[in-house]
C-alpha positions, 0 to 999 in steps of 0.5 A, spaced: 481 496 813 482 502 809 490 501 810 489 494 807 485 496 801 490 502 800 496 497 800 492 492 796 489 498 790 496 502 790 501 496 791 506 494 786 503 492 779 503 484 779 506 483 772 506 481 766 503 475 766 497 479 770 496 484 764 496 478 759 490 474 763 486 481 763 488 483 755 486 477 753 480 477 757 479 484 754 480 481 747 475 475 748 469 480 751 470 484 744 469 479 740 463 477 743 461 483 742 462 483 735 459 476 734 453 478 736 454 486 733 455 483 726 454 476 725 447 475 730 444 483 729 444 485 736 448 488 741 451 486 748 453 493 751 455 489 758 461 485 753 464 492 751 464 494 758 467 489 761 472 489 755 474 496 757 475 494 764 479 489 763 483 492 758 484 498 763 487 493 768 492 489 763 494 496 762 495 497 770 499 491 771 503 492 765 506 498 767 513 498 771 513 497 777 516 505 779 508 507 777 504 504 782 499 511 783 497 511 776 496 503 776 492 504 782 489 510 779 487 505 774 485 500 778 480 504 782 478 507 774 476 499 772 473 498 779 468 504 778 467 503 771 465 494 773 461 497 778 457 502 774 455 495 769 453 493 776 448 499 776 446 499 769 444 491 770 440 492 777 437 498 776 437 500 768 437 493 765 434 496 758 439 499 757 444 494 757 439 488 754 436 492 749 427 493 749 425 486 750 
């Protein structure tokens, strides 16, 4: 099992067309989170974070494909930073939500 999640996590970045997907979602939850930061008055946290996680994908599949430990590295940084919104939404959601 952990041979196949290191081939997984550590294989050759996929690509140009991977990393536009994960950009792009990166640019769609920023704007979220600046259409609810200016024009509604509140905050999303959770779109700022996953903007990030994405953004750090599309940053791991754009690399060349000779760099395949620093994608890895930045796709196990992605995972963990997904996770940890994970975390905050089940065991914090005030932090994320905002007081209610």
């Amino acid at each position: 099992m952990s041979s196949k999640i290191k081939d997984v996590v550590f294989s050759e970045p996929s690509g140009r067309l991977h990393a536009f997907v994960m950009f792009a979602g990166a640019l769609v939850m920023l704007s979220i989170y600046i259409y609810y930061g200016i024009l509604l008055d509140g905050s999303s946290l959770s779109s700022l974070i996953m903007a990030v996680g994405f953004a750090l994908s599309g940053f791991a599949e754009s690399l060349p494909t000779e760099r395949r430990q620093i994608a890895g590295g930045l796709r196990v940084t992605a995972i963990l930073w997904l996770l940890g919104l994970l975390g905050l939404t089940i065991f914090a959601p005030e932090v994320i939500l905002g007081p209610r």
